[in-house]
C-alpha positions as MATLAB code, in Angstrom:
seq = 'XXXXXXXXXXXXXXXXXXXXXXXXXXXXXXXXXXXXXXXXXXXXXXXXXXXXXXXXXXXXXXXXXXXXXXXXXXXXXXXXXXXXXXXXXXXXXXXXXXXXXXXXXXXXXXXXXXXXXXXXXXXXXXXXXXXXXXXXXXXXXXXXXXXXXXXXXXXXXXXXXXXXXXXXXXXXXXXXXXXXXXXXXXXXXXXXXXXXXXXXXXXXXXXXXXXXXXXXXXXXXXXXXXXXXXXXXXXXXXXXXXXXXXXXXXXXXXXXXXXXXXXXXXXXXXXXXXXXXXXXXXXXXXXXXXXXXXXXXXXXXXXXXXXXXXXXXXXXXXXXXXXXXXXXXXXXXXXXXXXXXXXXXXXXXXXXXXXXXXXXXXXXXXXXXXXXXXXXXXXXXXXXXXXXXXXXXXXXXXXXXXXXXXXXXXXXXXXXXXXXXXXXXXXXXXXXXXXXXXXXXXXXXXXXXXXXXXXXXXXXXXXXXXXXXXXXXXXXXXXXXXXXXXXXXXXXXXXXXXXXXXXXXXXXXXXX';
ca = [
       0.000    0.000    0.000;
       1.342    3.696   -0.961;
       2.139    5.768    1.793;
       1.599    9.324    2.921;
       4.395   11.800    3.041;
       3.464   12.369    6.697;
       1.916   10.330    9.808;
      -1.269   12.558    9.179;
      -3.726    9.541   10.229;
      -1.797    9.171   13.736;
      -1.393   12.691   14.430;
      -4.838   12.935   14.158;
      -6.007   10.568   16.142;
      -3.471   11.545   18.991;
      -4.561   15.103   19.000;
      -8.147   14.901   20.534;
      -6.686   12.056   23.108;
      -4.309   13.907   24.106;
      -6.592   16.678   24.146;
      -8.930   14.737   26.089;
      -6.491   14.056   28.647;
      -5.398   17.729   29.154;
      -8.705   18.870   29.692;
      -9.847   16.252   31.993;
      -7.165   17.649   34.447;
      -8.413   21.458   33.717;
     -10.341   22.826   36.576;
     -11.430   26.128   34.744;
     -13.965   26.082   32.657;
     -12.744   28.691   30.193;
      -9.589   27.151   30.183;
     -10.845   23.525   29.220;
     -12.888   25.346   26.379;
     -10.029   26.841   25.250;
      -7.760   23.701   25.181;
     -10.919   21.749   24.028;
     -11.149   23.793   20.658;
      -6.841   23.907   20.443;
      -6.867   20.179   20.055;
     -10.214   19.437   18.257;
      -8.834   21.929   15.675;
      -5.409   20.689   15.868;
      -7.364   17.461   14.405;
      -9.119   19.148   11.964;
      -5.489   20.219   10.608;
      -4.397   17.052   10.506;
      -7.643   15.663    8.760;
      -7.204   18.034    6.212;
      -3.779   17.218    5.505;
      -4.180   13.859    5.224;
      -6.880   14.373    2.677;
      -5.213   16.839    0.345;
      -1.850   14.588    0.731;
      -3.850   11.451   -0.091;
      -5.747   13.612   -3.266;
      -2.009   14.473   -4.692;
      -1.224   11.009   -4.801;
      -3.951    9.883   -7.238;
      -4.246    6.697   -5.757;
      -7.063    4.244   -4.333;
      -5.952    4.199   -0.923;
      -2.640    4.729    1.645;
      -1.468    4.508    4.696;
       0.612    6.502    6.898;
       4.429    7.386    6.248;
       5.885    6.417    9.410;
       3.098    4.172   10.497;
       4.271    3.324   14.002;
       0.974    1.459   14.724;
       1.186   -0.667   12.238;
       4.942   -1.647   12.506;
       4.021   -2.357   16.057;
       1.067   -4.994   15.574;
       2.352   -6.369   12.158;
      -0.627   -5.520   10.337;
      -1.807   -2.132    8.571;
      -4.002   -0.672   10.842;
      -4.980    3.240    9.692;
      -5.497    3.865    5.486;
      -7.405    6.564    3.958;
      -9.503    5.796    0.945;
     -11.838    7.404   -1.884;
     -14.570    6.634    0.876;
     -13.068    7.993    4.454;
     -10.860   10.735    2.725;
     -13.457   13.866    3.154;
     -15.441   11.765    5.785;
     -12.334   12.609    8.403;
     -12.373   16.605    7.992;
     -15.529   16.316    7.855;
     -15.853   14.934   11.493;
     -13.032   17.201   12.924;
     -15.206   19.727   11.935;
     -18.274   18.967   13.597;
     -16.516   18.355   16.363;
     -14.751   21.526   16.639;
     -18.018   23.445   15.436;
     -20.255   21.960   18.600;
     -16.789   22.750   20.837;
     -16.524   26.034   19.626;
     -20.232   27.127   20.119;
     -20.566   26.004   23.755;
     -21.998   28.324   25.845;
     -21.240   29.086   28.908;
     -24.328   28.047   30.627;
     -23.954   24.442   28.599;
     -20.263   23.914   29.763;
     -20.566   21.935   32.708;
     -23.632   20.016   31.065;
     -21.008   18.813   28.187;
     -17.989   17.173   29.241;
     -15.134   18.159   26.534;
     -12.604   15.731   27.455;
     -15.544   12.991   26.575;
     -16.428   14.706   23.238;
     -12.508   14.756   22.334;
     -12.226   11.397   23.288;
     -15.680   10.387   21.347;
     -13.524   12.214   18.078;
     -10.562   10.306   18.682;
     -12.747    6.776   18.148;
     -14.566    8.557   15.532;
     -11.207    9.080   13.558;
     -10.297    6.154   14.048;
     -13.199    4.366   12.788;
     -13.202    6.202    9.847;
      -9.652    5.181    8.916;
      -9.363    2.018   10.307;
      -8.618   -0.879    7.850;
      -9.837   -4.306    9.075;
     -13.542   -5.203   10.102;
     -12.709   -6.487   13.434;
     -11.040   -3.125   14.727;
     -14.139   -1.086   13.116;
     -16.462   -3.195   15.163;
     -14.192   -2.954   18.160;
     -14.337    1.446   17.393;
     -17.936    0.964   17.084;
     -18.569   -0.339   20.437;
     -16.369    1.728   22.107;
     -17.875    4.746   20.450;
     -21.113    4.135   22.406;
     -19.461    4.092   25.740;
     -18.715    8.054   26.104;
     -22.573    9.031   25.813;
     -23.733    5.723   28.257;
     -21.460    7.890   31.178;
     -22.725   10.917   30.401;
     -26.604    9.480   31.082;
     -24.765    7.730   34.663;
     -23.001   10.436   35.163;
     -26.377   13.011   34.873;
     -28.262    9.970   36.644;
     -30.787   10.219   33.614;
     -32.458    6.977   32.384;
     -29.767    4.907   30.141;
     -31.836    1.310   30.076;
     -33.187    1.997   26.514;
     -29.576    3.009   25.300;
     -27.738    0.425   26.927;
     -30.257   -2.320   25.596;
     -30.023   -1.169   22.218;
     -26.021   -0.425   22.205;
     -25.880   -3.889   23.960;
     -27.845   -5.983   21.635;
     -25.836   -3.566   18.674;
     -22.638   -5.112   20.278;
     -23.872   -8.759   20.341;
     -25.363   -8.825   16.637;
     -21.992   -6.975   15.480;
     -19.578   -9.430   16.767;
     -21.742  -12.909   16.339;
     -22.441  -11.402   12.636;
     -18.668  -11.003   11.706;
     -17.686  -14.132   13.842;
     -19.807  -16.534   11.364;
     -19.005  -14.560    7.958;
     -15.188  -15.509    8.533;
     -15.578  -18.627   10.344;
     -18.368  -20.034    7.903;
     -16.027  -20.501    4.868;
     -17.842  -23.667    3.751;
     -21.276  -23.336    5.286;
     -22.892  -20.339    3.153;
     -25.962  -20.890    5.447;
     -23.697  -19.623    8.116;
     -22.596  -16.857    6.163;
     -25.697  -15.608    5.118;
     -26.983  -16.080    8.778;
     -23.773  -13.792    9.463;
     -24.413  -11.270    7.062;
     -27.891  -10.827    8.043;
     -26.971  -10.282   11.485;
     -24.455   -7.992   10.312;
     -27.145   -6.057    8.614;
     -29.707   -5.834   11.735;
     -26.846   -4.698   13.891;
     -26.326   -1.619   10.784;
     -29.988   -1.008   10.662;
     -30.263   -0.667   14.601;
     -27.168    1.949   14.853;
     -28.792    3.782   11.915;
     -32.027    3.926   13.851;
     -34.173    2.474   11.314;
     -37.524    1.722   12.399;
     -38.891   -0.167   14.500;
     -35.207    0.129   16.920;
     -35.243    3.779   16.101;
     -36.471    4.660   20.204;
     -33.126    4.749   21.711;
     -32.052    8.174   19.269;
     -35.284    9.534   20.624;
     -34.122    8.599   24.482;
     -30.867    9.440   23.832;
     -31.720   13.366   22.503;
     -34.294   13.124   25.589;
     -31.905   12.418   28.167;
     -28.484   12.802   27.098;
     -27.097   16.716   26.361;
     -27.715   17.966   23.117;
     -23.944   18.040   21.881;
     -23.315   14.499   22.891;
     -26.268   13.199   21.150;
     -25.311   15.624   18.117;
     -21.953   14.464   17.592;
     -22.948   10.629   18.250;
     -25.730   10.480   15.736;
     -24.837   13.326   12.949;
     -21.412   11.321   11.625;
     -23.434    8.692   10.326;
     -21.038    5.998   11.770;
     -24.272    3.569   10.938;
     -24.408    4.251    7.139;
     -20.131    3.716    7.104;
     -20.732    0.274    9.307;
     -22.905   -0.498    6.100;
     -20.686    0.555    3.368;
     -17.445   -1.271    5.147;
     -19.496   -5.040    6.598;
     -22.477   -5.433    4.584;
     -22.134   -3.796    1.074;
     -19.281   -6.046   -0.180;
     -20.539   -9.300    1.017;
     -24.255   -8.829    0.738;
     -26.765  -10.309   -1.604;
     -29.247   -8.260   -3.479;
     -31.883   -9.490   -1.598;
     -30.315   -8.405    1.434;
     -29.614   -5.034    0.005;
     -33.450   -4.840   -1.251;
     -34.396   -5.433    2.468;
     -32.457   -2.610    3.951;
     -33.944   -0.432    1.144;
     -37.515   -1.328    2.100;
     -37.177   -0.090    5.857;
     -35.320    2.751    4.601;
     -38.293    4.215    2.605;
     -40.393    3.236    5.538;
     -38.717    4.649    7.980;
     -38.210    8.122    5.748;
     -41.675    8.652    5.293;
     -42.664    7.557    8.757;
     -39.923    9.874   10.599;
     -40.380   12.888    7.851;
     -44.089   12.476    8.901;
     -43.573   12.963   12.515;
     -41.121   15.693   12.411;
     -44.044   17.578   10.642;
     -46.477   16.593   14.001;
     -43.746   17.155   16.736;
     -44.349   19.667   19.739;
     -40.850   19.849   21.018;
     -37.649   21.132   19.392;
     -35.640   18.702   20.170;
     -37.714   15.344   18.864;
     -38.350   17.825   15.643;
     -34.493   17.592   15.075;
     -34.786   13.860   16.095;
     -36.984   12.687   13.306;
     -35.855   15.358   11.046;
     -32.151   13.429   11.160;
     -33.911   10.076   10.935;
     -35.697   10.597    7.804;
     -32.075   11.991    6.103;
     -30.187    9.506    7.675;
     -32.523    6.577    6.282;
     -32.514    8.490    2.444;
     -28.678    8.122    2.459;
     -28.838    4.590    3.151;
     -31.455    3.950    0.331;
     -28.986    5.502   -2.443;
     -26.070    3.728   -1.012;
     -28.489    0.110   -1.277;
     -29.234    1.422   -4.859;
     -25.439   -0.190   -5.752;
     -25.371    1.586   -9.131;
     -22.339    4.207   -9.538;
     -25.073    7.698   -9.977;
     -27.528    6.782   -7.025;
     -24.305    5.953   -4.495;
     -23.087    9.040   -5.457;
     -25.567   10.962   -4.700;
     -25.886    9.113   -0.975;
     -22.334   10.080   -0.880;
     -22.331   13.366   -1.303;
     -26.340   13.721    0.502;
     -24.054   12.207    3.096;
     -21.669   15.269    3.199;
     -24.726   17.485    2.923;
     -26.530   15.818    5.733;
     -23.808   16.202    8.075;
     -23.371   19.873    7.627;
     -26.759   20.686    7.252;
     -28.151   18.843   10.498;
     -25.134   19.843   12.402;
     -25.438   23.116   11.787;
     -29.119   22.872   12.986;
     -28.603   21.354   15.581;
     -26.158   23.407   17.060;
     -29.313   26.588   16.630;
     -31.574   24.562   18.501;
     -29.004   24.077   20.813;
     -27.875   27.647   21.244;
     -32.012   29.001   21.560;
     -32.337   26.260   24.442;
     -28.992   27.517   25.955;
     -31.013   31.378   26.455;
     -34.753   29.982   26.587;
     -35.047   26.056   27.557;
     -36.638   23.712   25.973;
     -38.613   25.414   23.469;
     -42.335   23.929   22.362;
     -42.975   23.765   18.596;
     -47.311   24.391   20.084;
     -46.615   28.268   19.639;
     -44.930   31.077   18.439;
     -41.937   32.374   20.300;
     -40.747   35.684   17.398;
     -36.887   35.258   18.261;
     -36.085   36.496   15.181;
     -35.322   40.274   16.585;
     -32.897   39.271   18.979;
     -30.813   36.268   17.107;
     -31.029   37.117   13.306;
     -27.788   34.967   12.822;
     -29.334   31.941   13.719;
     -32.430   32.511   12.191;
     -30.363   32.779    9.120;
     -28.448   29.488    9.832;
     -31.871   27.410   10.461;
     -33.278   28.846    7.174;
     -29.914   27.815    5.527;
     -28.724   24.618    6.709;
     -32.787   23.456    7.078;
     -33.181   23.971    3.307;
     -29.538   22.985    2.428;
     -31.011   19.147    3.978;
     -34.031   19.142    1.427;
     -31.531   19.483   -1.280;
     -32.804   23.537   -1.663;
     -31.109   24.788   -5.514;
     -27.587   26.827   -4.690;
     -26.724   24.740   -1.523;
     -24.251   21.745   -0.671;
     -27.372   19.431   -0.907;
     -29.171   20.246   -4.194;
     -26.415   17.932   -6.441;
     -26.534   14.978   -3.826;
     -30.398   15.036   -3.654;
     -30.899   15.268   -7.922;
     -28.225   12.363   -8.112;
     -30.272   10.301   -5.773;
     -33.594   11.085   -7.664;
     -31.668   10.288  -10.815;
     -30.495    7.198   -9.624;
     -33.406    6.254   -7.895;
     -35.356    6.536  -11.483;
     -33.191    4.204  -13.031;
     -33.868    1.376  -10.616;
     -37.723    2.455   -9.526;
     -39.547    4.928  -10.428;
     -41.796    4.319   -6.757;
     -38.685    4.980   -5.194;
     -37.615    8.316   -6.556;
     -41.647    9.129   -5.595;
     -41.175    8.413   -2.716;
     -37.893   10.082   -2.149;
     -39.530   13.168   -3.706;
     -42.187   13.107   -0.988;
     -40.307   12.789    1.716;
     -38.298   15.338    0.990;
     -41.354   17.021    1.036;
     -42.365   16.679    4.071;
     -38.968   17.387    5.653;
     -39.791   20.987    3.768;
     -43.138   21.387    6.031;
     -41.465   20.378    9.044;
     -38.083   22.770    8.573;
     -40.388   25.528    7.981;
     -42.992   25.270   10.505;
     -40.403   24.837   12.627;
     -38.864   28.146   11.874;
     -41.669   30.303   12.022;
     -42.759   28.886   14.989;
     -39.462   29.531   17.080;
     -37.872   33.156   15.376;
     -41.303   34.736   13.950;
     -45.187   35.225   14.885;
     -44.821   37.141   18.049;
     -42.585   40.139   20.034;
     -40.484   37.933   22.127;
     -39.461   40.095   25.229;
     -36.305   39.600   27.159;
     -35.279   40.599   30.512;
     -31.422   39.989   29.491;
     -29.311   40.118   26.677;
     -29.642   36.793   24.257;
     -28.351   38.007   21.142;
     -25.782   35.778   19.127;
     -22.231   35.638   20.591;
     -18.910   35.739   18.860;
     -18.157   32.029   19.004;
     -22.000   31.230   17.761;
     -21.248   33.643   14.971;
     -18.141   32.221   14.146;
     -19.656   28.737   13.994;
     -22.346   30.466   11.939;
     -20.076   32.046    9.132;
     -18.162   28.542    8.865;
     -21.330   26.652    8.203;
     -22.937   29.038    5.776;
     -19.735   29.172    3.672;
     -19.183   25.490    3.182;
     -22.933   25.263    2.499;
     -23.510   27.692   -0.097;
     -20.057   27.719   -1.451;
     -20.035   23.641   -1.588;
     -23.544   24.354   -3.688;
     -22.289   27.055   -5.834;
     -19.283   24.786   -6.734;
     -19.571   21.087   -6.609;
     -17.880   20.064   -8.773;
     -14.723   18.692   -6.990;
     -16.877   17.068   -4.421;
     -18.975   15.112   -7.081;
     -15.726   14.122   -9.034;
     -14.713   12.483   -5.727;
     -17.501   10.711   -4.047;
     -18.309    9.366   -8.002;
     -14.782    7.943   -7.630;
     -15.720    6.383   -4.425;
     -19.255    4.777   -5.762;
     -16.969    3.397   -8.690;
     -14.986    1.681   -6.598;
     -17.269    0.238   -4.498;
     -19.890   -1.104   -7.265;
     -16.290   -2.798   -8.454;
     -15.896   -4.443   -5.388;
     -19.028   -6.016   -5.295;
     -18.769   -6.852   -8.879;
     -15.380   -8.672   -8.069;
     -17.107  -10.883   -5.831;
     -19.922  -11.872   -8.121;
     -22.584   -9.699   -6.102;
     -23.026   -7.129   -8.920;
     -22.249   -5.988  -12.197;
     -19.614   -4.337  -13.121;
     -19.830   -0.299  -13.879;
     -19.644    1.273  -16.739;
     -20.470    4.969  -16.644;
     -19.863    8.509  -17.267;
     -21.019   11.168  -15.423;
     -20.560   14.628  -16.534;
     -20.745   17.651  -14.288;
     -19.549   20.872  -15.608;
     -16.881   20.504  -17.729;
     -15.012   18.108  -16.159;
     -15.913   14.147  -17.331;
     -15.026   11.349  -15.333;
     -14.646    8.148  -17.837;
     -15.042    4.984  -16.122;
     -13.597    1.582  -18.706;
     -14.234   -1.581  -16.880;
     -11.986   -3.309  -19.383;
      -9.086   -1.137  -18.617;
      -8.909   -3.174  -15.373;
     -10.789   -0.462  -13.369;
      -9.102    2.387  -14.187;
     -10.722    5.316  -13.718;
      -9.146    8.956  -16.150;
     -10.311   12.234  -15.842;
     -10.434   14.905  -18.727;
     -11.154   18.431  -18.647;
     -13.275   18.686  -21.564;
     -16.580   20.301  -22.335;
     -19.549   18.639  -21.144;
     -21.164   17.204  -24.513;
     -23.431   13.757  -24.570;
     -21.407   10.992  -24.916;
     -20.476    8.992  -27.994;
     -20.048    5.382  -28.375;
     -17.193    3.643  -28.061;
     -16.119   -0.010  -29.463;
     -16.586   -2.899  -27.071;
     -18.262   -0.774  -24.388;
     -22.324   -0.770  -22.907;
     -23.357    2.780  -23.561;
     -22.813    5.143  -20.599;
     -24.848    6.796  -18.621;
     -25.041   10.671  -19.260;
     -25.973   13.361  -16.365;
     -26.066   17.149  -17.639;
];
């Protein structure tokens, strides 16, 4: 495997444990904030570098330079890929966005040495190579948010059932899919365990109730940054897409459109703020996994990038919900509260990142949500429907939502609640990448299309799928995929212009 020029993967990982470790032993509060959002960024440095260092490389996937990890146990244990190669800046950054807008008043509700140390898994999830050590991330990941319900003495039965039984279906499921080398019965018994164990994290329905404890009980940052990742939908792309059947795939699909409609539905008819948000994510969360069950090259893509989109999007609303409760409480959706007047910056950011989740034209969501349409058509037309309707609904729901919290009413305060600098720093950072990433997409679509590619060849290679052949232009850049070439993939600058034939090919797939 090609290596980085630096240990970028490491670094990473050590920054927000060592970070974690720091803090812990900080006794002021605005000192631990400060050393909190040091290392968190310090991560988000990192991230970054590996990404642009593995994007100069032009390669499938590396590891790092020095590598001292995987000198140690004999075994590569940290790559980047196609697939986890924006998906690690892109969780530094939520991390360091819900760190940075922490308000006083929340700080000793949210422990920052657990959120650094919840980022540090995170990373290390993303990046890690073998099944077995993504499992073992995985159920260490749910640890940090079971002691903050002890540690609040809040419920945690629901959560620790479901994270248990998670745990249990993970490990039996990959246990039998490498131990059952003869016996496909076992294997299949192992990937469909595998696949339960995916659809539980992801909260599809009906083992969606422990999200809904979780934002009840748990603080709202912990339950942001442990949901909004999507470390489900990657636990599906790394265990079950490669190995699993159509059928199976057709399954996960099927509660996926139910549980889109069904939690798109009830974030229209919710009363409080925070079980709005709740269903709100549920409903994207589930439409990513349908395009990525879709297993053609133009529908994962746009789960890919809806991916990107949903994480920003939700993240960033989120953290306004979380800033109005910080001044007001819980806030009930039953009437009008007129905020506007004395937060305009976050009214802004709901209105933006709300619409930038429905795929709204001119934000980081519009190209993810048209590629999933698009390659939602090709497989079912009741699918893209569907999609189309819960999107929707999500529409209703965002905007109800807003007018009942920031218009409708003269809100009157006895103290000051307008925005502060950190909120409005948070604020600027979210709306660039949003409407920036929708104003030019371009190299985000190039890249996620290379990651779909790669994973419809996998399956192909194992018999579970055919083998791509597409083109997908966007702007004037055209990524040519040749399956006889031996899965090479070539970009050309050229205009975009409909496709012509080409000897001893299928025709490709045009997008415009």
């Amino acid at each position: 495997m090609t290596e980085l020029h630096l240990p970028w993967l490491e670094a990473m990982i050590v920054a927000p444990i060592l970070g974690a470790i720091i803090v812990r032993f900080t006794r002021h509060r605005d000192a631990a904030w400060n050393r909190a959002v040091l290392f968190s960024g310090l991560a988000l440095v990192f991230a970054i570098g590996a990404w642009l260092d593995f994007s100069a490389l032009h390669i499938h996937e590396a590891h790092d330079h020095y590598d001292v990890v995987s000198r140690v146990m004999q075994r590569d244990v940290f790559f980047i890929d196609e697939l986890s190669a924006p998906l690690l800046p892109l969780t530094s950054l939520l991390f360091l966005l819900v760190i940075l807008a922490t308000m006083r008043t929340k700080i000793r509700r949210f422990s920052f040495s657990w959120a650094l140390c919840s980022e540090a898994i995170l990373l290390a999830t993303f990046s890690c190579h073998s099944n077995w050590g993504i499992i073992a991330c995985l159920v260490v990941g749910s640890i940090p948010p079971l002691l903050e319900l002890r540690r609040r003495q809040k419920p945690m039965r629901i959560f620790a059932f479901h994270m248990g039984l998670f745990s249990i279906l993970l490990i039996a499921g990959q246990w039998l899919v490498q131990s059952a080398s003869v016996d496909s019965r076992l294997s299949t018994i192992g990937i469909l365990l595998l696949t339960a164990a995916c659809l539980l994290r992801s909260g599809i329905v009906p083992t969606h109730c422990w999200i809904t404890d979780l934002f009840e009980h748990a603080s709202f940052g912990t339950a942001l940054l442990f949901v909004t990742p999507l470390a489900g939908a990657f636990a599906v792309m790394r265990l079950v897409l490669p190995i699993a059947p159509e059928w199976i795939l057709e399954i996960i699909t099927i509660a996926s459109l139910v549980t889109a409609v069904y939690a798109a539905g009830m974030a229209l008819v919710q009363h409080d703020t925070r079980r709005f948000f709740c269903y709100l994510f549920l409903s994207h969360a589930s439409l990513v996994l349908i395009g990525i069950e879709l297993t053609t090259p133009i529908g994962m893509t746009g789960a890919l990038c809806a991916w990107i989109a949903v994480g920003l999007s939700l993240t960033g609303l989120g953290l306004v919900c979380r800033s109005i409760e910080a001044r007001t409480g819980r806030l009930s959706l039953d009437r009008y509260h007129g905020l506007y007047e004395h937060v305009p910056a976050l009214a802004g950011l709901f209105l933006i990142t709300g619409l930038a989740s429905i795929g709204f034209p001119g934000t980081l969501g519009f190209v993810g949500a048209e590629l999933l349409i698009e390659g939602a058509v090709r497989v079912s037309p009741a699918i893209s429907a569907i999609i189309v309707v819960t999107a929707a609904l999500n529409g209703l729901a965002i905007m109800n939502a807003f007018f009942r919290v920031f218009t409708g009413t003269q809100h009157i305060a006895s103290i000051d609640i307008s925005s502060r600098p950190r909120e409005r720093i948070a604020v600027l950072i979210l709306a660039v990448l949003i409407l920036g990433g929708g104003l030019y997409p371009q190299p985000g679509v190039e890249s996620r299309y290379h990651a779909a590619v790669q994973l419809a060849e996998l399956r192909a290679k194992r018999g579970l799928g055919k083998a791509p052949t597409h083109e997908l232009a966007i702007g004037h850049v055209v990524i040519e995929h040749d399956v006889a070439s031996a899965g090479s993939v070539t970009y050309s600058s050229t205009p975009s212009s409909p496709p012509t034939q080409q000897p001893n090919k299928t025709t490709p797939e045009f997008i415009d």
